[in-house]
C-alpha positions as CSV (number, residue, x, y, z in Angstrom):
1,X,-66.7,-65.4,67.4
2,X,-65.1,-67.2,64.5
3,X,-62.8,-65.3,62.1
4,X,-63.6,-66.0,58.8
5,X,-60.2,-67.4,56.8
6,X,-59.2,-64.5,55.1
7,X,-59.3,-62.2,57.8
8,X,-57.8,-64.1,60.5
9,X,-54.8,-65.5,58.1
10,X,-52.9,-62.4,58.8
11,X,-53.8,-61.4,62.8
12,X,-51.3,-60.9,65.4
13,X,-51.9,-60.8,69.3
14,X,-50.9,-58.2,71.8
15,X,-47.8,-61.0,72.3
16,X,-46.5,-63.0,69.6
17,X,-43.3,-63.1,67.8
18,X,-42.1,-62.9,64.2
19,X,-43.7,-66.1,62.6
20,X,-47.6,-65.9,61.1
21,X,-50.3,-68.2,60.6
22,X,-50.7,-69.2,57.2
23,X,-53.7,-72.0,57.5
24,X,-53.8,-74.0,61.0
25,X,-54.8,-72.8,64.1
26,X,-52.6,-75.3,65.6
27,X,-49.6,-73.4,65.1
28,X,-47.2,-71.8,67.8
29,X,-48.3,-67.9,69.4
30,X,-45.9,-65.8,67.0
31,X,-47.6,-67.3,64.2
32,X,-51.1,-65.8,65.3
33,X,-53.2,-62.4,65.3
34,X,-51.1,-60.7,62.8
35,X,-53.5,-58.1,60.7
36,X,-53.0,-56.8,57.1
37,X,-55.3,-55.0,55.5
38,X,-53.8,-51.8,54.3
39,X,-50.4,-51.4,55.6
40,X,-47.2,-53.8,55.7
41,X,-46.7,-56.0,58.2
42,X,-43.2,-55.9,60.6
43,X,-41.4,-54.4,58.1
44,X,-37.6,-55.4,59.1
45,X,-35.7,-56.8,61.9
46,X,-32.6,-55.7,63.8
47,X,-30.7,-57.6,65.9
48,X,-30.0,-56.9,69.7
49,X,-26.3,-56.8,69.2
50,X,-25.7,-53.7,67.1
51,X,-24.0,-53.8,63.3
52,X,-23.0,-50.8,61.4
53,X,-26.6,-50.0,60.2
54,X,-28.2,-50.4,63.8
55,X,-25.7,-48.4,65.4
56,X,-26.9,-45.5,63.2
57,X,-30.6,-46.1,63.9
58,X,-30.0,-46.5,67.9
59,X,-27.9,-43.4,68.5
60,X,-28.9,-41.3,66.1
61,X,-31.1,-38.5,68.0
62,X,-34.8,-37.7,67.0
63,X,-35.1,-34.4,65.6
64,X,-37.9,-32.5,67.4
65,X,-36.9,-33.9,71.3
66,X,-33.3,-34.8,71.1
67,X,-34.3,-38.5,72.5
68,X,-32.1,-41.1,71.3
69,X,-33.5,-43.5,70.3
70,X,-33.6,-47.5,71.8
71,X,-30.7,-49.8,71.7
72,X,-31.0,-53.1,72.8
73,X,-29.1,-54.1,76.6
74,X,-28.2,-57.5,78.3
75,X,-30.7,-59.9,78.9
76,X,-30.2,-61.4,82.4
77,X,-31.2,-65.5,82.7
78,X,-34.9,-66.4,83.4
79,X,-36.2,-66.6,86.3
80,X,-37.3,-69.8,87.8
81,X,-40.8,-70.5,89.4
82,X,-41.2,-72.7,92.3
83,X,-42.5,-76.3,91.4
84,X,-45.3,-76.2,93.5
85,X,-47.0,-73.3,91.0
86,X,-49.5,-74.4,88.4
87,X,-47.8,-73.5,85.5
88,X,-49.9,-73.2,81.8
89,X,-49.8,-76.4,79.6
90,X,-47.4,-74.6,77.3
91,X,-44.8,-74.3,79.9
92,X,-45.0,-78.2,80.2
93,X,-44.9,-78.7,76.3
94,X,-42.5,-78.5,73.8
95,X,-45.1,-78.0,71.3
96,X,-46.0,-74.2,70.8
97,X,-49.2,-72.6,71.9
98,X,-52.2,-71.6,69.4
99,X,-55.2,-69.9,69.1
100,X,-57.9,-71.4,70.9
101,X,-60.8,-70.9,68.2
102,X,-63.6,-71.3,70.9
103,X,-64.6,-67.6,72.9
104,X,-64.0,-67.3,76.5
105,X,-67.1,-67.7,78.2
106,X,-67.6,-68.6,82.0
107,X,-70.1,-69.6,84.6
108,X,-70.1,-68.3,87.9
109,X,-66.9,-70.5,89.4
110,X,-64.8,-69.0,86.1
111,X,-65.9,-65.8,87.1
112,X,-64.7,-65.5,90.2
113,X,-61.5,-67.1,89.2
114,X,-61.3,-64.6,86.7
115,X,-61.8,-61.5,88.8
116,X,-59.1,-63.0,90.8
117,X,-56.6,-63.4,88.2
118,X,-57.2,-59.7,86.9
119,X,-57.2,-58.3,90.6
120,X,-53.4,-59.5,91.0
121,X,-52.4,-58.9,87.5
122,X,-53.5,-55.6,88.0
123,X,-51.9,-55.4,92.3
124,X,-49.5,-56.1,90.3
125,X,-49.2,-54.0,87.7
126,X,-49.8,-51.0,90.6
127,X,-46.4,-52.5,91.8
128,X,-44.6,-52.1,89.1
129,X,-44.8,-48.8,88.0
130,X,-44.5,-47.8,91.9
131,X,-41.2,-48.5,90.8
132,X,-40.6,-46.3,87.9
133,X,-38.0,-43.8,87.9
134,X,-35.0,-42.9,86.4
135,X,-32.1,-45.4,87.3
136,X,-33.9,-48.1,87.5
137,X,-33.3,-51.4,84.7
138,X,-36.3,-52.9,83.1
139,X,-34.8,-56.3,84.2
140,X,-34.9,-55.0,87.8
141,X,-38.8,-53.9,87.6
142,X,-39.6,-57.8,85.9
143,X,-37.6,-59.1,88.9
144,X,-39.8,-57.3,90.9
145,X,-42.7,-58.4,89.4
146,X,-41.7,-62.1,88.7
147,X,-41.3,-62.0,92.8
148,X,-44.9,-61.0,93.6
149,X,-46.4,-63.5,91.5
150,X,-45.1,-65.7,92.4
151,X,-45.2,-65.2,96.1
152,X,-49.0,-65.0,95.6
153,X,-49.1,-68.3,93.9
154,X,-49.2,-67.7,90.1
155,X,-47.4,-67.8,87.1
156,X,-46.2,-64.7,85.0
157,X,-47.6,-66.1,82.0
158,X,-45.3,-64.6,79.5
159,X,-42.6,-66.4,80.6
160,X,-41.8,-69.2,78.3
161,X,-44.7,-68.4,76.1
162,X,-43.5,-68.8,72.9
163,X,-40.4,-68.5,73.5
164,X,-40.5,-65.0,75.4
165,X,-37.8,-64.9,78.2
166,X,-38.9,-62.6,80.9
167,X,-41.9,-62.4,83.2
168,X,-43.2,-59.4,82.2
169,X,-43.4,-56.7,78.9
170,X,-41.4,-53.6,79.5
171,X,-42.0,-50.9,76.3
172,X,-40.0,-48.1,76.7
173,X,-40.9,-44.2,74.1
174,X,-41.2,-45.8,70.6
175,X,-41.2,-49.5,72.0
176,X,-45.4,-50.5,70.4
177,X,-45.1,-53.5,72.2
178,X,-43.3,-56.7,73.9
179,X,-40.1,-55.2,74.9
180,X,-37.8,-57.3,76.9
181,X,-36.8,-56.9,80.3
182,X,-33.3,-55.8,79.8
183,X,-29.9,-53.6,81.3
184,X,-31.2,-50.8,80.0
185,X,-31.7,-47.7,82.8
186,X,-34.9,-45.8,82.8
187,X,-34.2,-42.1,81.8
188,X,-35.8,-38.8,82.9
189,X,-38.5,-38.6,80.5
190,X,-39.0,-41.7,78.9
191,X,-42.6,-43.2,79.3
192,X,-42.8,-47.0,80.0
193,X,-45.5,-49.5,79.2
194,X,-45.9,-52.1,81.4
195,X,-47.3,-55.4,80.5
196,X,-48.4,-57.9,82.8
197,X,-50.2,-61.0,82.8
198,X,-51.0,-63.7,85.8
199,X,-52.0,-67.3,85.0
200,X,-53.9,-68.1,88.9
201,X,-55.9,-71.0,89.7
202,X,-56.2,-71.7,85.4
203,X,-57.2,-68.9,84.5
204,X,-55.1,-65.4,82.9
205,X,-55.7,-61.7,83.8
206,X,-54.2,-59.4,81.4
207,X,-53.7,-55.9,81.6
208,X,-51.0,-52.8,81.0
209,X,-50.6,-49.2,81.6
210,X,-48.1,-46.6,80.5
211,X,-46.7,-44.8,82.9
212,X,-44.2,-41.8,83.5
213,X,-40.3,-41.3,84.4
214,X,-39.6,-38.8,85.8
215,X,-39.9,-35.3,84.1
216,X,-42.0,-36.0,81.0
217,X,-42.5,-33.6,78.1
218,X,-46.2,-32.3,77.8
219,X,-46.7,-33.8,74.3
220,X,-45.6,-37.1,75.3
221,X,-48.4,-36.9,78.5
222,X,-51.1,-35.8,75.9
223,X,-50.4,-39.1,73.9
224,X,-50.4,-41.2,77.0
225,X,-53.8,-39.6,78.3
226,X,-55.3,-39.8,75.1
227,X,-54.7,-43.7,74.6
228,X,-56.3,-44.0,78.1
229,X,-59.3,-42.1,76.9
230,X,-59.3,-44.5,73.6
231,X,-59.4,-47.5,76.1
232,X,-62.0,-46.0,78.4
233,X,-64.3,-45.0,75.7
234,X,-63.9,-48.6,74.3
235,X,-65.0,-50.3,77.4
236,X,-68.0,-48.0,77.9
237,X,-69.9,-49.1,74.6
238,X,-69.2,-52.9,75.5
239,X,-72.3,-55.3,76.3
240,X,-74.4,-58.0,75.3
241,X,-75.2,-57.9,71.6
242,X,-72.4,-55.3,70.5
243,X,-70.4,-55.5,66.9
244,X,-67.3,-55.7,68.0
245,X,-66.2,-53.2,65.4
246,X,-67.6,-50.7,67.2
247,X,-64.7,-50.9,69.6
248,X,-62.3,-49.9,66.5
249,X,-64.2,-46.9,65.3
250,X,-65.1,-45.4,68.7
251,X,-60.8,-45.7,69.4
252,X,-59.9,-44.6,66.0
253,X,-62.1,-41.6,66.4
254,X,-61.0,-40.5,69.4
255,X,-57.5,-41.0,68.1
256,X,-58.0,-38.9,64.9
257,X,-59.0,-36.0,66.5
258,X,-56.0,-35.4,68.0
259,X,-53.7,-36.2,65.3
260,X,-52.4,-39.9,66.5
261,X,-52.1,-43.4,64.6
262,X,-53.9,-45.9,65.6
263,X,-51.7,-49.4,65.2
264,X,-52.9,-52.0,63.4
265,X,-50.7,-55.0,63.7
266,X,-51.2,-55.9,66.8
267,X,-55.0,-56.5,68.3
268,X,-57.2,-57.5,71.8
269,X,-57.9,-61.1,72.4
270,X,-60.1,-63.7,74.2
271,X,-58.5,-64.6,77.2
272,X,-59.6,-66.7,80.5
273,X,-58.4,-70.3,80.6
274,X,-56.3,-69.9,77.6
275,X,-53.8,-66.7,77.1
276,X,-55.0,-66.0,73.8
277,X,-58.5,-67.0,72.0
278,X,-61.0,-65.9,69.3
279,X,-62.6,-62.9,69.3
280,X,-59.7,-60.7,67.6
281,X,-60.1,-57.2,68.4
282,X,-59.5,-54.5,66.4
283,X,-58.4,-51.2,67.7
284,X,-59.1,-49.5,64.1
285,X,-62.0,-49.1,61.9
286,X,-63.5,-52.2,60.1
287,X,-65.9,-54.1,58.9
288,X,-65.5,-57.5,60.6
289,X,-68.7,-59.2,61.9
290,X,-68.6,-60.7,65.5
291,X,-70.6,-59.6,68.6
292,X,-69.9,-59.4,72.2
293,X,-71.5,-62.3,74.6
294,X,-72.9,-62.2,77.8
295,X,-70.2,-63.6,80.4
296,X,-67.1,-63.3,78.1
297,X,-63.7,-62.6,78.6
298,X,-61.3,-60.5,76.2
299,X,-58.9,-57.9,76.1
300,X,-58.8,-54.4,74.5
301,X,-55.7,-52.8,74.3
302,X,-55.4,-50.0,71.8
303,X,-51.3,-48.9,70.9
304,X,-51.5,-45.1,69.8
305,X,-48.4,-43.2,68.3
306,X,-47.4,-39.5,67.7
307,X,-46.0,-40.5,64.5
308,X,-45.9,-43.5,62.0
309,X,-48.4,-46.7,62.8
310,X,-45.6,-49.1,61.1
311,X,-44.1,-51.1,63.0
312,X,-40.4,-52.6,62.7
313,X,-39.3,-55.4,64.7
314,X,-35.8,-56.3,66.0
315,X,-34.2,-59.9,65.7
316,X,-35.1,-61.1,69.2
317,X,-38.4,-61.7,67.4
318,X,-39.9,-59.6,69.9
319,X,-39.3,-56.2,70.7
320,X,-41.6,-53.4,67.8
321,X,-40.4,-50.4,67.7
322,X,-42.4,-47.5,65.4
323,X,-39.8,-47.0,62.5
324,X,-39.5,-43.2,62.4
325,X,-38.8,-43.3,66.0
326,X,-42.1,-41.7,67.4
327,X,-43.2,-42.2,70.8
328,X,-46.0,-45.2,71.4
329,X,-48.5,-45.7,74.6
330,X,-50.9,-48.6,74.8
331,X,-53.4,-49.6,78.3
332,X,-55.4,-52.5,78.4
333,X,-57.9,-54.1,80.7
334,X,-59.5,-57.5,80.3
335,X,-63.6,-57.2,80.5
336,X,-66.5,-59.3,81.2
337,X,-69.5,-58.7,79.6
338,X,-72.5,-58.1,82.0
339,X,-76.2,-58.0,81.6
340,X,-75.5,-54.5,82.2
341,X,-72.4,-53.9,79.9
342,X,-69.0,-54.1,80.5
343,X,-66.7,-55.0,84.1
344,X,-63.3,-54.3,84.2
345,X,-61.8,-57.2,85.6
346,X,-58.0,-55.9,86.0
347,X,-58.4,-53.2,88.5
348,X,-57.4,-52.9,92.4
């Protein structure tokens, strides 16, 4: 599906950074997928090392469940993959990645490289939160992960992608999306997103669940089950012939009876041989045209919050935090669509 101008000048990805694409789709990742249609976009940046005005936001506690808030930690080096892995042409290039304006659709060969890229991406992602629980560093669990893929003979594909420096997204309580692997200790109670994405044989499997730590709150479990749902209904109306928007209101829905935002900012995406590709899927109510195609690939990926949809973003061009502090959950699964529907393509 092609975008028309207007709509796709402001669209951000799932994964991008703080730039946006004003005209070309030539232009590097964090200038893509960034919507805004009624709200602001990233509304303000704060850097990782902490100034007067950060050091209030980051340790002041929220009100209602006495969780301070986020504060960045120390980024460890990044991790090196062997040269004998196929790595994605924008690890090899200097120029940043863009948009591939074509949708992802596959014969039978792409298909079966694309089930295997989702069933490691999500072996993976299994792994990973096996490993959640309080003590443990986000930089520890994208060692962890780097390690498996590439011992299966992949490539994490965030790493390096437009300038992200871990091999995996780690978004901790009001973290939206695209935290970095970092220092920081996972606490009784938090809830973690984990991101992960596998670029095997050319092709990428995306997916990312939300998972516990620990002794979690009952409201914070009711936002995380509830985004699941959101995802679950999404996939269950896919097919052949299907408005894409119907993925939006069928989420939003869900999510407005029970009281949570729905982001907008950041969206699903075709994915296959490229990371990131037209259609752009919105996870809210609208009015965009576009309909699903037998034997394509994209991702739907819906971010839910107990509070305030708006996003702010810190200085590592990265890292979205909600700005009243309210906890976040996102899961997504990349799908095929079959004569009969929908597959899930990132499951065990």
């Amino acid at each position: 599906m092609a975008m028309s101008s207007s709509s796709v000048s402001l669209l951000k990805s799932s994964f991008m950074g703080d730039r946006f694409l004003r005209s070309s789709r030539h232009q590097s990742l964090p200038q893509l997928f960034t919507y805004k249609q009624r709200i602001n976009r990233v509304s303000m940046q704060l850097p990782r090392s902490l100034s007067g005005l950060t050091n209030f936001l980051f340790n002041r506690n929220i009100d209602d469940t006495k969780r301070k808030l986020l504060r960045p930690g120390i980024v460890s080096p990044r991790r090196k993959v062997p040269k004998e892995i196929t790595k994605p042409p924008y690890v090899k290039s200097r120029v940043p990645p863009g948009i591939a304006s074509e949708p992802e659709v596959h014969d039978e060969n792409g298909i079966e490289c694309m089930r295997a890229s989702g069933r490691l991406a999500a072996q993976v992602l299994q792994y990973a939160g096996s490993l959640v629980k309080p003590g443990i560093t986000t930089d520890e669990i994208d060692e962890a992960v780097h390690q498996m893929i590439v011992d299966n003979g992949a490539y994490p594909s965030p790493l390096g992608y437009g300038g992200f420096p871990k091999s995996v997204c780690t978004s901790v309580n009001e973290c939206i999306c695209h935290g970095i692997p970092d220092s920081r200790s996972l606490e009784d109670g938090d809830i973690i997103n984990i991101d992960v994405t596998v670029y095997l044989n050319g092709y990428h499997g995306d997916t990312s669940t939300t998972f516990f730590c620990g002794d979690v709150d009952d409201e914070a479990k009711k936002l995380v089950q509830v985004t699941k749902e959101t995802l679950d209904k999404a996939i269950s109306i896919c097919g052949p012939g299907v408005e894409f928007k119907k993925i939006g209101k069928i989420i939003h829905d869900h999510a407005d009876k029970y009281g949570y935002g729905v982001v907008e900012q950041f969206v699903g995406h075709g994915v296959g041989r490229v990371f990131h590709a037209e259609p752009v899927i919105l996870h809210f109510r609208n009015n965009e045209d576009g309909r699903m195609m037998l034997n394509q690939t994209f991702t739907i990926e819906p971010m839910l919050t107990m509070g305030s949809i708006n996003p702010v973003m810190w200085k590592d061009n990265w890292t979205v935090v909600t700005d009243d502090g309210s906890l976040s959950a996102q899961f997504e699964h990349t799908i095929l669509i079959t004569p009969g529907g929908a597959e899930i393509m990132t499951q065990c």
